[in-house]
N, CA, C and O of each residue as an XYZ file, in Angstrom:
864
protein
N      79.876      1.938   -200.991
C      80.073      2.477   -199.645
C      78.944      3.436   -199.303
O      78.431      4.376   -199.909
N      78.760      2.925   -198.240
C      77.483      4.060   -197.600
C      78.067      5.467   -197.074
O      78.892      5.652   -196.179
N      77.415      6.388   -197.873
C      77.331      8.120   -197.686
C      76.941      8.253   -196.410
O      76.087      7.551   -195.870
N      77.774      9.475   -195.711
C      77.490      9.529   -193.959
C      76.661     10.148   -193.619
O      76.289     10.205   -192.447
N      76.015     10.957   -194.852
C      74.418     11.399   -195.000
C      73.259     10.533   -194.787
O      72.055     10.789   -194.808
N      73.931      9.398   -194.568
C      72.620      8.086   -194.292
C      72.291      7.642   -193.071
O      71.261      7.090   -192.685
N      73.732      8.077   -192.238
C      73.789      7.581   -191.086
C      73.221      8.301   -189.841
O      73.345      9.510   -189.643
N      72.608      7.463   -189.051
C      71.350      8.100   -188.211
C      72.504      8.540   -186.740
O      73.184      7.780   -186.051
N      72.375      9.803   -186.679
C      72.581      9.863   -185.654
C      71.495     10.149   -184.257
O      70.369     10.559   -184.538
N      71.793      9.962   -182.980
C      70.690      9.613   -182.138
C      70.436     11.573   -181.572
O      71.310     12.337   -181.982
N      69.708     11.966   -181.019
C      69.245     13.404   -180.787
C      70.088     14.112   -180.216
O      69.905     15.329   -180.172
N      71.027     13.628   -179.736
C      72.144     14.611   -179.252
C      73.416     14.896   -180.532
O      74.508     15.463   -180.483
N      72.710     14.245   -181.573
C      73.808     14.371   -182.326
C      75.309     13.474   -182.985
O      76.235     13.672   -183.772
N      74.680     12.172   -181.858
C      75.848     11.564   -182.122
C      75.672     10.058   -182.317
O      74.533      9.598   -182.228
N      76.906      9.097   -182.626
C      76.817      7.712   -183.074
C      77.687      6.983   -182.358
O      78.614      7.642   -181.886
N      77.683      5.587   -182.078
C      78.280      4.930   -181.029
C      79.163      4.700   -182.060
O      78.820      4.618   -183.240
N      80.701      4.556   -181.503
C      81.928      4.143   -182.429
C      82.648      3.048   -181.766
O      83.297      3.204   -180.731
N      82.536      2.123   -182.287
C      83.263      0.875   -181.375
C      84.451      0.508   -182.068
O      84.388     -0.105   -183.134
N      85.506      0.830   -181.554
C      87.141      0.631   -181.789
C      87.534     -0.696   -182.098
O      86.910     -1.461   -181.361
N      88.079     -1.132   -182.646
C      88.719     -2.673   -183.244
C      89.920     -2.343   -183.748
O      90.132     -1.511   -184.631
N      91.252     -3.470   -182.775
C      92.000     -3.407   -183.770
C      92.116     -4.143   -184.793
O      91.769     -5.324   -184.752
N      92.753     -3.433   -186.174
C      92.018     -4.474   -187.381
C      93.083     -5.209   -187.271
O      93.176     -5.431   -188.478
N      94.118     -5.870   -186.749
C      95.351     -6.527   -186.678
C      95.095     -7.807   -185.938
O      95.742     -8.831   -186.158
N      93.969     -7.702   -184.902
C      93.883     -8.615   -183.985
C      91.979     -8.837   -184.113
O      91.365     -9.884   -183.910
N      91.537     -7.802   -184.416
C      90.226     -8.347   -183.943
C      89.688     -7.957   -182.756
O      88.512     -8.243   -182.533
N      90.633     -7.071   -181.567
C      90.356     -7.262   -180.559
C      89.494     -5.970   -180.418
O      89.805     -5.033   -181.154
N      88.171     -5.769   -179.332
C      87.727     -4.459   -179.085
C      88.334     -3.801   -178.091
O      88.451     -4.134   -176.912
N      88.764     -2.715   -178.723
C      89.906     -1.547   -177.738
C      88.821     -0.483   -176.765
O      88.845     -0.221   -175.562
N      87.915     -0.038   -177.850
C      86.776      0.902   -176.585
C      85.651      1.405   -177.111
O      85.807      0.873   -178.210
N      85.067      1.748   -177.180
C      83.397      2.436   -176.979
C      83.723      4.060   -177.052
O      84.323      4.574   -176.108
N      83.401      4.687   -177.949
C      83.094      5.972   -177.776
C      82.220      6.410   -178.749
O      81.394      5.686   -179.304
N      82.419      7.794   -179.002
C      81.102      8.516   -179.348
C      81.590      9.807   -180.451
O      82.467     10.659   -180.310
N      80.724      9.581   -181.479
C      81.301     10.590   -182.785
C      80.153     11.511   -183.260
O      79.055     10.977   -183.413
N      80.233     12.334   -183.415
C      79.245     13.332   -183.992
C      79.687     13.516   -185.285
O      80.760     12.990   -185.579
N      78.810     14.449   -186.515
C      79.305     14.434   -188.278
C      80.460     15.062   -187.850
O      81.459     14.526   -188.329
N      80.750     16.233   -186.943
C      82.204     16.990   -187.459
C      82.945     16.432   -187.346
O      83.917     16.618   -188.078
N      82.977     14.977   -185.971
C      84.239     14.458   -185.223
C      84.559     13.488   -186.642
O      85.704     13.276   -187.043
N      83.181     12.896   -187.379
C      83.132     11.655   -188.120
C      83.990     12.266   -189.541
O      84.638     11.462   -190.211
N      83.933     13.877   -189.977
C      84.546     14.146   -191.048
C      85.479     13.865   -190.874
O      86.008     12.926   -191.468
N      86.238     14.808   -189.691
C      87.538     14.950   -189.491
C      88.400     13.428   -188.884
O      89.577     13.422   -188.523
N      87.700     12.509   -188.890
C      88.239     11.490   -188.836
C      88.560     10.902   -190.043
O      89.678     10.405   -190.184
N      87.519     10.880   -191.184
C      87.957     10.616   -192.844
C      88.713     11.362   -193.556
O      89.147     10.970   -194.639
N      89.082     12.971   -192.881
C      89.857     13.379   -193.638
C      91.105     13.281   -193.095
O      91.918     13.158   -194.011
N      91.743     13.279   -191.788
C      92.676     12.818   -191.246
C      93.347     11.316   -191.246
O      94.526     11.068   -190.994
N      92.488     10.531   -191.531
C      92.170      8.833   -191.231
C      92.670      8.771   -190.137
O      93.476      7.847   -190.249
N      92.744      9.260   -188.841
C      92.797      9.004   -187.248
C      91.395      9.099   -186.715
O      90.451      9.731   -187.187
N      91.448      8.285   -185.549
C      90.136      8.642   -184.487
C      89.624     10.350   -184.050
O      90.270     11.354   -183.750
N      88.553     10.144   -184.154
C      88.334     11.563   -183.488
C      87.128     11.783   -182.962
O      86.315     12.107   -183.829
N      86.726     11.737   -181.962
C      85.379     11.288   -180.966
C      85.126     13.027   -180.547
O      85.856     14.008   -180.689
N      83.687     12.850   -179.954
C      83.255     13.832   -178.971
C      82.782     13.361   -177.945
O      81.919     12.533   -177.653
N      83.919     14.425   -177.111
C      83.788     13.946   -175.603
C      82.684     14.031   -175.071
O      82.223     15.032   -175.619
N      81.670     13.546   -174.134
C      81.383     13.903   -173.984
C      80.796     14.669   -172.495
O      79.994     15.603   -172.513
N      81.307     14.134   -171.374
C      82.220     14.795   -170.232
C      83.059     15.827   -170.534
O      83.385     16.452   -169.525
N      83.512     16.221   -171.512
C      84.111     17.631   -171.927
C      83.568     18.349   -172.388
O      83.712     19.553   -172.174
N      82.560     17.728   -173.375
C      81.632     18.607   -174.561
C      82.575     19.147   -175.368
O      82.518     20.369   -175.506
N      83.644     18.405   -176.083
C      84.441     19.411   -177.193
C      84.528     18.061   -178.457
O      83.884     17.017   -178.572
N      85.403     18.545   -179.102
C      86.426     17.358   -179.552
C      87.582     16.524   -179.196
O      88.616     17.172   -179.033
N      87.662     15.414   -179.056
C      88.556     14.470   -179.262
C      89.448     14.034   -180.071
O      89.122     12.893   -180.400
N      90.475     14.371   -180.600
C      91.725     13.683   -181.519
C      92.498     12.830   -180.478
O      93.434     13.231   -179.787
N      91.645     10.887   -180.480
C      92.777     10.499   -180.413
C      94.360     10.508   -180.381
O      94.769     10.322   -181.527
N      95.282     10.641   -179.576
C      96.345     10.559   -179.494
C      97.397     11.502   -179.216
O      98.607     11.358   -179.043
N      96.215     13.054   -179.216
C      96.433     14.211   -179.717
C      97.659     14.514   -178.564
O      98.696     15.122   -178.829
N      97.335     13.997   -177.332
C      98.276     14.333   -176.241
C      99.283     13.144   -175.899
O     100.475     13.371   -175.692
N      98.846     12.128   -175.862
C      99.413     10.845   -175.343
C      99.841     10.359   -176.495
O     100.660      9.469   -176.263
N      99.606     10.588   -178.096
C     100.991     10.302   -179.194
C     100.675      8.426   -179.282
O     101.555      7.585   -179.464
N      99.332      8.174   -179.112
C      98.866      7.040   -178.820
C      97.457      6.776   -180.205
O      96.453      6.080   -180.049
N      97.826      7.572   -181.474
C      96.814      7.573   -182.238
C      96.161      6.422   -182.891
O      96.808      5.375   -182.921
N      95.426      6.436   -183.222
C      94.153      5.296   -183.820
C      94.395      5.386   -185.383
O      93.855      6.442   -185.714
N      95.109      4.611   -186.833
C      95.158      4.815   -187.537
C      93.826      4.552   -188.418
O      93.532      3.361   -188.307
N      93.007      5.173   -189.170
C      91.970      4.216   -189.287
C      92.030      3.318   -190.490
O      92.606      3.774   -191.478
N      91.416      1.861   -190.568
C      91.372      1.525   -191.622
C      90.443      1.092   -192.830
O      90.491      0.986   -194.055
N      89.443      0.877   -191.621
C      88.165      1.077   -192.273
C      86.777      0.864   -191.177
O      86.776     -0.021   -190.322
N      85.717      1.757   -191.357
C      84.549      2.250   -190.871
C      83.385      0.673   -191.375
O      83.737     -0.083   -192.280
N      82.823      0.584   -191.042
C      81.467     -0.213   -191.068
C      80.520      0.192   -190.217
O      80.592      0.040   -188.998
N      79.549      0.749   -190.843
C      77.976      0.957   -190.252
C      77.512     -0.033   -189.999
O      78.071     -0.904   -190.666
N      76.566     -0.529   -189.217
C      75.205     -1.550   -188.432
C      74.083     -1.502   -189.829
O      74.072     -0.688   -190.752
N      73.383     -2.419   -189.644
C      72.042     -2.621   -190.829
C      71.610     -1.252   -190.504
O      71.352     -0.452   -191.403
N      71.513     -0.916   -189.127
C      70.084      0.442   -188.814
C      70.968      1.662   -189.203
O      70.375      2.722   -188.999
N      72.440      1.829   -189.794
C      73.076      2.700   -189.865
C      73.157      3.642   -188.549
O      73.235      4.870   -188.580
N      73.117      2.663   -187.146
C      73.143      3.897   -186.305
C      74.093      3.647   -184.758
O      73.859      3.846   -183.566
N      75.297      3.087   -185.580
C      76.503      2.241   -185.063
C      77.710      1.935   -186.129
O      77.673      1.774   -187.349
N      78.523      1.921   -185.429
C      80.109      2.422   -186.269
C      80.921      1.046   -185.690
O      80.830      0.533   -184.574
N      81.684      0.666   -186.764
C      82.795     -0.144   -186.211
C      83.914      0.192   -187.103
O      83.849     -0.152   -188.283
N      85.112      0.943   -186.575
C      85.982      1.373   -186.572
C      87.143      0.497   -186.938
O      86.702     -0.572   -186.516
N      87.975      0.296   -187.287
C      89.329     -1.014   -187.690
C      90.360      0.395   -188.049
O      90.377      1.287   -188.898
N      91.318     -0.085   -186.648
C      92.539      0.819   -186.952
C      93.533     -0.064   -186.313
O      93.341     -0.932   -185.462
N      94.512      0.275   -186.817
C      95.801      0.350   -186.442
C      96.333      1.114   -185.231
O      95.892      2.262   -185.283
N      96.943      0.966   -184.391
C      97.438      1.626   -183.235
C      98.366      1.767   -182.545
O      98.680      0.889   -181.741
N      99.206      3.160   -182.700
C     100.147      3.394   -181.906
C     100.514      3.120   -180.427
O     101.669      3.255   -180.022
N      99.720      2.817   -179.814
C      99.926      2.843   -178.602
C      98.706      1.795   -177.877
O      98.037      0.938   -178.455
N      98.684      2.057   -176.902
C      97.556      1.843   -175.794
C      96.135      2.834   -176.242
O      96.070      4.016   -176.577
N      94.985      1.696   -176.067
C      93.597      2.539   -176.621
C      93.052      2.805   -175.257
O      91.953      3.346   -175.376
N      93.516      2.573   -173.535
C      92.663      3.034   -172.887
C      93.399      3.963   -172.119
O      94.531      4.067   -172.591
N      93.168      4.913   -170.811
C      93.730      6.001   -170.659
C      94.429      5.171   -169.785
O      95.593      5.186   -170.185
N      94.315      4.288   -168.575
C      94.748      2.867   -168.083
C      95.908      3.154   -168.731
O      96.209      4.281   -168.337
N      96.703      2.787   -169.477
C      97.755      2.215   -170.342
C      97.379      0.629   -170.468
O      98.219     -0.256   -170.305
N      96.258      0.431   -170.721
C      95.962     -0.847   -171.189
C      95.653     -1.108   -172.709
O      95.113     -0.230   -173.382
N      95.985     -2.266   -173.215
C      95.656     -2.098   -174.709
C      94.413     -1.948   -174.681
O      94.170     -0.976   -175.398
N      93.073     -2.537   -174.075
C      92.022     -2.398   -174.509
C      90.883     -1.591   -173.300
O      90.952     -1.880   -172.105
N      90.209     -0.912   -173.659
C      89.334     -0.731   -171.857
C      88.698     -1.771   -171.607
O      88.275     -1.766   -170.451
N      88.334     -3.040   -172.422
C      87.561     -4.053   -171.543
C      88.096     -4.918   -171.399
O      88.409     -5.765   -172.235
N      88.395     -4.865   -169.868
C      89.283     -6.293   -169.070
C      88.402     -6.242   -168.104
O      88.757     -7.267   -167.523
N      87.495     -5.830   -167.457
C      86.526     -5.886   -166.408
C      85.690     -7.024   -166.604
O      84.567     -6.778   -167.045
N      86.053     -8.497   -166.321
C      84.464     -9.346   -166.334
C      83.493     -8.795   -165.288
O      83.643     -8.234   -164.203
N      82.437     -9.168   -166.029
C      80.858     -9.391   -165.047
C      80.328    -10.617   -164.885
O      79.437    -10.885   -164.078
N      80.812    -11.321   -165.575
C      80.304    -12.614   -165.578
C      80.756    -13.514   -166.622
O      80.960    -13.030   -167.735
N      80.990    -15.065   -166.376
C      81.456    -15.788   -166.921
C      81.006    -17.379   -166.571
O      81.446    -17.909   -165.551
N      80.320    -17.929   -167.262
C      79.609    -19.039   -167.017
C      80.736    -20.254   -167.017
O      81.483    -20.568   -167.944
N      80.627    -20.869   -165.642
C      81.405    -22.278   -165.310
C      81.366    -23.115   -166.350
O      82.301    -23.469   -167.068
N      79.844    -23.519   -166.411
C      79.632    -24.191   -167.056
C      79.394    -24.277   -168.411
O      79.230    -25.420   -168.838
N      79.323    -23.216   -169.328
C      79.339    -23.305   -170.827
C      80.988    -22.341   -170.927
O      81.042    -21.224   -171.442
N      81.753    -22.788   -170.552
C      83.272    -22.199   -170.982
C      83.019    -22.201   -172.422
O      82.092    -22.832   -172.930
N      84.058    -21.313   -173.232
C      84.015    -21.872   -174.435
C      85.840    -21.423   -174.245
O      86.488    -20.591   -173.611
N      86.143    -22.662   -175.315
C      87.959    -22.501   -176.036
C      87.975    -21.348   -176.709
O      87.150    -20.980   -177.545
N      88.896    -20.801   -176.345
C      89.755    -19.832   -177.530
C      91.432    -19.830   -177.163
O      92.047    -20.089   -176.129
N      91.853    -19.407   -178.527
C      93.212    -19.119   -178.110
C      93.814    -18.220   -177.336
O      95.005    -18.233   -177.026
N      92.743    -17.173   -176.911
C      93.155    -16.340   -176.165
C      93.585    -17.032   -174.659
O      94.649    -17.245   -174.078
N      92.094    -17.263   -174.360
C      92.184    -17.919   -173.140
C      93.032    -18.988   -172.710
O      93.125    -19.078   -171.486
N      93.838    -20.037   -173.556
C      94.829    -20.794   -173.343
C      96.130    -19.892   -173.390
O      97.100    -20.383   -172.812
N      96.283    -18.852   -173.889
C      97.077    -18.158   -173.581
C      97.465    -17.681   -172.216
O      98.523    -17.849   -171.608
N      96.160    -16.927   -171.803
C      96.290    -16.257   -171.085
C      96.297    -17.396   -169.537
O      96.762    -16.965   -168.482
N      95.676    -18.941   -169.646
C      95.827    -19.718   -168.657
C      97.674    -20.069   -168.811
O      98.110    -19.996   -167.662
N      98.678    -20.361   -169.658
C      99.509    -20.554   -169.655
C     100.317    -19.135   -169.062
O     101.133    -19.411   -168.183
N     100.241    -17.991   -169.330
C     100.368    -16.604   -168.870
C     100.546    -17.298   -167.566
O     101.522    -17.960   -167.212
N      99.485    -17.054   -166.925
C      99.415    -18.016   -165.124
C      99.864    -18.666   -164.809
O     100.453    -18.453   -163.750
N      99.969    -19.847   -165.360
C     101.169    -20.569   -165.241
C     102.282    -20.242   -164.746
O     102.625    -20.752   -163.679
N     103.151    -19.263   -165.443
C     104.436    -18.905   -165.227
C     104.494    -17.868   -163.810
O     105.425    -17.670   -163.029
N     103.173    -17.338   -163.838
C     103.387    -16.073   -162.539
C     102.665    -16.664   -160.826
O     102.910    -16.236   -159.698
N     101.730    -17.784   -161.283
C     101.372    -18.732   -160.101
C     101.498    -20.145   -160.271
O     100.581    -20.903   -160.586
N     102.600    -20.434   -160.061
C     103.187    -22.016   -160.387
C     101.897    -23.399   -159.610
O     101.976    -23.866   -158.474
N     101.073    -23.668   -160.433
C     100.249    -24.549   -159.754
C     100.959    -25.884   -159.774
O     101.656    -26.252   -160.720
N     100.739    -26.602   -158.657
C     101.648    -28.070   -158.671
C     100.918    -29.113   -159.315
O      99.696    -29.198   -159.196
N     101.590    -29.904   -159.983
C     101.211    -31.060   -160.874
C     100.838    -30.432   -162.299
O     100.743    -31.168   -163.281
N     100.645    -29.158   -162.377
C     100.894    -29.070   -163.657
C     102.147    -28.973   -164.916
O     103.260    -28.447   -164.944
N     101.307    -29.795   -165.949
C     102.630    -29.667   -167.057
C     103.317    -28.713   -167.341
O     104.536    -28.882   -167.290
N     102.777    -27.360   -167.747
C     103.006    -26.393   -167.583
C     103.549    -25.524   -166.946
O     103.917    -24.525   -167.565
N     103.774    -25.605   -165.549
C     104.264    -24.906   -164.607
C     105.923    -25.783   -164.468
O     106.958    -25.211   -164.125
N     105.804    -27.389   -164.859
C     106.914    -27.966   -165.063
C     108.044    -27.903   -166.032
O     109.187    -28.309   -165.819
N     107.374    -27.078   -167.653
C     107.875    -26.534   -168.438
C     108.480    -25.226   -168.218
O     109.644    -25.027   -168.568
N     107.807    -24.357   -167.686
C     108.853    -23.220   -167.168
C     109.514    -23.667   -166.103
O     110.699    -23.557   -166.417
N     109.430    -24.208   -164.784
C     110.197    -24.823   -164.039
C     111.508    -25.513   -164.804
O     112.534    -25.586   -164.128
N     111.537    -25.909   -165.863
C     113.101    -26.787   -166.576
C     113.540    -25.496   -167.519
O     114.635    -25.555   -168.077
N     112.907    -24.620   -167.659
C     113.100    -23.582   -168.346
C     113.551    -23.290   -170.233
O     112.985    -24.132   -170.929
N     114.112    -22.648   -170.763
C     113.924    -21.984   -171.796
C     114.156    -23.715   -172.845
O     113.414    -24.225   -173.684
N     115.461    -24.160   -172.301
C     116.145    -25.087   -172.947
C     114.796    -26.409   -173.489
O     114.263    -26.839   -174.513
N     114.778    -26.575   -172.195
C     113.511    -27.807   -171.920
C     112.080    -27.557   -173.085
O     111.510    -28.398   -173.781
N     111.821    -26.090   -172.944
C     110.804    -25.574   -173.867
C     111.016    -25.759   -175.305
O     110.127    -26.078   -176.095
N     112.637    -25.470   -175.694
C     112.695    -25.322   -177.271
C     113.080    -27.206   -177.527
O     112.696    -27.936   -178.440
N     113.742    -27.451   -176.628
C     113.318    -29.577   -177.009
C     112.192    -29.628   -177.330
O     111.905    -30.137   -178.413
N     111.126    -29.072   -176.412
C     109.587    -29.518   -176.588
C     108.902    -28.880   -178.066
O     107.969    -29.517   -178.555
N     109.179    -28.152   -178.468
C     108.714    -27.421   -179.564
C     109.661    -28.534   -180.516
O     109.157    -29.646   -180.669
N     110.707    -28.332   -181.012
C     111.951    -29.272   -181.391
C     110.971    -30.600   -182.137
O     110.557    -30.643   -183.295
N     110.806    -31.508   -181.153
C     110.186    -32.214   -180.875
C     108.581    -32.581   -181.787
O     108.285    -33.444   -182.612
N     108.030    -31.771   -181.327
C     106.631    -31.255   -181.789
C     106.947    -30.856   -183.023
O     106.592    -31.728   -183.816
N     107.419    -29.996   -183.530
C     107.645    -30.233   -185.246
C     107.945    -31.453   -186.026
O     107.417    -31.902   -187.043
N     108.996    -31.908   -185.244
C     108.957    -32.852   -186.366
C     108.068    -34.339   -186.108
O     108.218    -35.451   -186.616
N     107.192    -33.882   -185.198
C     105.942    -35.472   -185.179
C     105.119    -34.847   -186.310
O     104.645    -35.616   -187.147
N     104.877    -33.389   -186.433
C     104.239    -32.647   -186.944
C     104.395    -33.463   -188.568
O     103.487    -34.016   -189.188
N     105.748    -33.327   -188.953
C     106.336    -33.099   -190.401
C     106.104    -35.237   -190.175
O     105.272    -35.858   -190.836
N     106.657    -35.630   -189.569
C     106.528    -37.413   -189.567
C     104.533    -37.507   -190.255
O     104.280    -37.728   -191.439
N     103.515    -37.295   -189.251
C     102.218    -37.431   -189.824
C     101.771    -36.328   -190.664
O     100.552    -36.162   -190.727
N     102.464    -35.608   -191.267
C     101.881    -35.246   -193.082
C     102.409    -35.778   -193.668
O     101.901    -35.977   -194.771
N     103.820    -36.417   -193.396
C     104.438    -36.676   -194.375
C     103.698    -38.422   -194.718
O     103.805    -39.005   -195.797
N     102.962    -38.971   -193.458
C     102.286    -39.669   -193.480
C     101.202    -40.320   -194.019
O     100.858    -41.499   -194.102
N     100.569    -38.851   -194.502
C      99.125    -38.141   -194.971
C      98.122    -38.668   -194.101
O      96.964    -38.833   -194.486
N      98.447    -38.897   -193.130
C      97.265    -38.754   -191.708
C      97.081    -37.655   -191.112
O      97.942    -37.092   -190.436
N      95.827    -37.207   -191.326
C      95.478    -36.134   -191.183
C      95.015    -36.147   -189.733
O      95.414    -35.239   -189.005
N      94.148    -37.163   -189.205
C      93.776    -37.098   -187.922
C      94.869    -36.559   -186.923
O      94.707    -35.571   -186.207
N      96.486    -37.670   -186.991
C      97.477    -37.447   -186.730
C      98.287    -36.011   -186.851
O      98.991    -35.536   -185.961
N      98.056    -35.475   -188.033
C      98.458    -34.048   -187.631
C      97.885    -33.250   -187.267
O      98.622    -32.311   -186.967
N      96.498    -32.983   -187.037
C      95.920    -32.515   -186.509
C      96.243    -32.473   -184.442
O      96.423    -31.562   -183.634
N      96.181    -33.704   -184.366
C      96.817    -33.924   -183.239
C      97.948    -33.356   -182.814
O      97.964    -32.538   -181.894
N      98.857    -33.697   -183.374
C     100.603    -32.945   -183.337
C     100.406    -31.689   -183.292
O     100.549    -31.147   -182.196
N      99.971    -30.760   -184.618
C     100.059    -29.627   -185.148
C      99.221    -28.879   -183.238
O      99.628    -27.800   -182.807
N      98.305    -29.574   -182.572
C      97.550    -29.117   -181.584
C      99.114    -28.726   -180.147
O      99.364    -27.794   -179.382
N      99.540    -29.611   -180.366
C     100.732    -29.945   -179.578
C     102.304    -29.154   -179.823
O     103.293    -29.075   -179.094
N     102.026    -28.663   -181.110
C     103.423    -27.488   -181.378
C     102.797    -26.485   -181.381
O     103.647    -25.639   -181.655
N     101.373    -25.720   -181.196
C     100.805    -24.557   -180.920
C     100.560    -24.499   -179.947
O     100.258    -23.374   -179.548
N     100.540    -25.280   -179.266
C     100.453    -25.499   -177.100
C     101.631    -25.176   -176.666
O     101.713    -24.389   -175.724
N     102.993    -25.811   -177.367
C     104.494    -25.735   -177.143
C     104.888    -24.249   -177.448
O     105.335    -23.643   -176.474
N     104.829    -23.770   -178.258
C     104.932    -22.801   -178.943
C     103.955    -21.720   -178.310
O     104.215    -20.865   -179.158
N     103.257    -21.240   -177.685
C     102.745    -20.691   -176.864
C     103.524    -20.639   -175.580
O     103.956    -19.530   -175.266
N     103.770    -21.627   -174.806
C     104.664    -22.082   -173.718
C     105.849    -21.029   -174.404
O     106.109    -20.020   -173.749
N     106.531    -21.234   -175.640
C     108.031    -20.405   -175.309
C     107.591    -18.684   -175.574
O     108.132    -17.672   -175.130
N     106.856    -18.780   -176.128
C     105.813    -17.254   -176.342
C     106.085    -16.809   -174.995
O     106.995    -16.058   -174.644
N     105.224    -17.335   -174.300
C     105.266    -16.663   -172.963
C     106.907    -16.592   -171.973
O     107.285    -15.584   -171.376
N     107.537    -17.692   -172.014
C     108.640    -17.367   -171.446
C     109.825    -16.483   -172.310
O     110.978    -16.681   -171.927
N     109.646    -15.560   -173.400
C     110.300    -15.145   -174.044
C     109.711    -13.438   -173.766
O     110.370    -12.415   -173.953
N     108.189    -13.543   -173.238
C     107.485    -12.294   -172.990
C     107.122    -11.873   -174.807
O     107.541    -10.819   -175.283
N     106.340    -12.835   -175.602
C     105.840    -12.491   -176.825
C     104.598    -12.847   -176.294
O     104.318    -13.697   -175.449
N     103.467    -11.590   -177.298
C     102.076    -11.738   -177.020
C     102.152    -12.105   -178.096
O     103.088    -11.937   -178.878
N     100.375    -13.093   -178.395
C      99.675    -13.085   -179.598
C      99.555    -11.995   -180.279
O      99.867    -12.263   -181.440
N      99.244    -10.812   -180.167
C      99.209    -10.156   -180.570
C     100.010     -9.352   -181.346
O      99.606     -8.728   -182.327
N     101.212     -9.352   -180.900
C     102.923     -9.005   -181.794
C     102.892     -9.859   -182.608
O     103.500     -9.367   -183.559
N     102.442    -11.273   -182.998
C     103.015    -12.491   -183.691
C     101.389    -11.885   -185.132
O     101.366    -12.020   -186.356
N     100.280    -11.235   -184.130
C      99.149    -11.018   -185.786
C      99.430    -10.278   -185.995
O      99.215    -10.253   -187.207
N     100.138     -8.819   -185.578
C     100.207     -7.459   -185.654
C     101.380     -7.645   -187.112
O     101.263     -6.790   -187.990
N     102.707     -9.006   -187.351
C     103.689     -9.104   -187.789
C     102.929     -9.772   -189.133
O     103.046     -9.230   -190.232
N     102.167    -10.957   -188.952
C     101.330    -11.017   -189.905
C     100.798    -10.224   -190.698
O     101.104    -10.232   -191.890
N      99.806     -9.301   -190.135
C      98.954     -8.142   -190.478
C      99.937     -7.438   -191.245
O      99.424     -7.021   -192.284
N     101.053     -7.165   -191.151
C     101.816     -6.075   -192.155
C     102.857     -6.999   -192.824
O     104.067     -6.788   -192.749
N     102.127     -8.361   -193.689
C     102.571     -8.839   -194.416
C     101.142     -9.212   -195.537
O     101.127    -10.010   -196.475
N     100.280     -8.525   -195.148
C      99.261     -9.536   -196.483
C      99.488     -8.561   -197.756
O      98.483     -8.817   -198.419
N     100.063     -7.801   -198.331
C     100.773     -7.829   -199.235
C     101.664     -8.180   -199.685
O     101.993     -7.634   -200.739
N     102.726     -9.522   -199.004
C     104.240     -9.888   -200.002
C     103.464    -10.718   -200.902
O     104.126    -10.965   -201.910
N     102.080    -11.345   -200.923
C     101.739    -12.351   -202.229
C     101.882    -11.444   -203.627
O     102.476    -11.573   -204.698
N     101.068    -10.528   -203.060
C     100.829     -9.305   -204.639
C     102.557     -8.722   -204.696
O     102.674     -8.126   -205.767
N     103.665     -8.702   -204.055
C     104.760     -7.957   -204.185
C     105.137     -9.253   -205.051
O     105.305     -9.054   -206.254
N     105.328    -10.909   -204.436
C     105.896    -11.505   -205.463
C     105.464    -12.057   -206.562
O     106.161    -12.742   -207.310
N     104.069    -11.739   -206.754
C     103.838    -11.646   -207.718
C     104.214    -10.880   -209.229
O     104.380    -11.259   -210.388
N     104.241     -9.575   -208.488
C     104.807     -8.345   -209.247
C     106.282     -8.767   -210.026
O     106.561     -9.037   -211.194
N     107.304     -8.653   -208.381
C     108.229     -9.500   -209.125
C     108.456    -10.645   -210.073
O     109.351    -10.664   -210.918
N     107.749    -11.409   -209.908
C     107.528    -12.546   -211.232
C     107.291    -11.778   -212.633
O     108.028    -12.046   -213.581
N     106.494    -11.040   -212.731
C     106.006    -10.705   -214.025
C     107.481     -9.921   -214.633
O     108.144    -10.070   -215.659
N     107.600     -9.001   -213.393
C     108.427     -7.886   -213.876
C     110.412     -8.633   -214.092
O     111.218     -7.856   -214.605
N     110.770     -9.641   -213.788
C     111.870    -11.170   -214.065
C     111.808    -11.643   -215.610
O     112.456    -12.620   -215.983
């Protein structure tokens, strides 16, 4: 681990700290740490920035009970940039938004790229601007029942092509119960993010049953 004696800070004293939650991956915000804010963040393991529109210190959460747990720090090659991985009580922007960047500037038509976010968040729409002829908008339209047939359904084509050992085939399916399954996500009001956050505070039961084995 790199000593914070290495790390360059720029002439005012300070280092860019870019927030991540380590649960999701997602970037929560941009701020700014000087050595005292950067101690008292390792010795606390919470966020702790300097303002700098205030010119003081910053303790995350200190008022709004919205703290930054930390989990682990990573410096840049030039050591003169921070990436932060915490855990989080609350909302990281003053907004009450989970993250401060929801502002696009730009977004190219034509080189879209897939993510799961974004099919999320197009099915999200779905439910709050019902577009016509879509599947989707027809799935919440028949509502909760109609959704868990469709999932229902989608598992077991799922379990039919492994049990198959066609892989092309489940690949296919398996695409089709994470599309479904998203669909009841949203009409149930579950984010992605509750479903990694539930994950995330399980990657220790391997080493717990392990333990248990030995200790049987």
């Amino acid at each position: 681990m790199i000593d914070i004696s290495k790390l360059k800070f720029d002439e005012k004293g300070l280092i860019p700290a870019i927030v991540i939650d380590a649960a999701t991956n997602k970037v929560l915000t941009l701020a700014y740490m000087n050595e005292e804010s950067l101690k008292i963040s390792l010795e606390k393991k919470l966020t702790c920035f300097w303002s700098r529109s205030r010119q003081e210190l910053w303790l995350k959460g200190e008022t709004s009970g919205n703290y930054q747990h930390i989990i682990k720090i990573v410096a840049d090659c030039d050591s003169d940039a921070l990436l932060v991985y915490v855990k989080k009580d609350g909302p990281a922007c003053h907004t009450g938004a989970e993250s401060c960047f929801n502002n696009t500037v730009f977004e190219s038509e034509e080189e879209g790229v897939f993510s799961p976010e974004a099919l999320f968040e197009m099915i999200k729409g779905r439910k709050v601007e019902k577009k016509e002829g879509s599947y989707t908008t027809y799935l919440f339209e028949k509502g909760i029942d109609k959704i868990l047939k469709k999932v229902g359904e989608e598992c077991t084509e799922v379990i039919i092509a492994s049990k198959d050992n066609d892989k092309k085939e489940t690949i296919y399916e398996i695409a089709d119960l994470y599309y479904h399954v998203m669909v009841m996500m949203v009409e149930m009001g579950i984010d992605v993010d509750d479903v990694l956050r539930e994950l995330a505070s399980r990657h220790v039961i391997d080493k717990k049953v392990k333990q248990e084995k030995m200790t049987s």
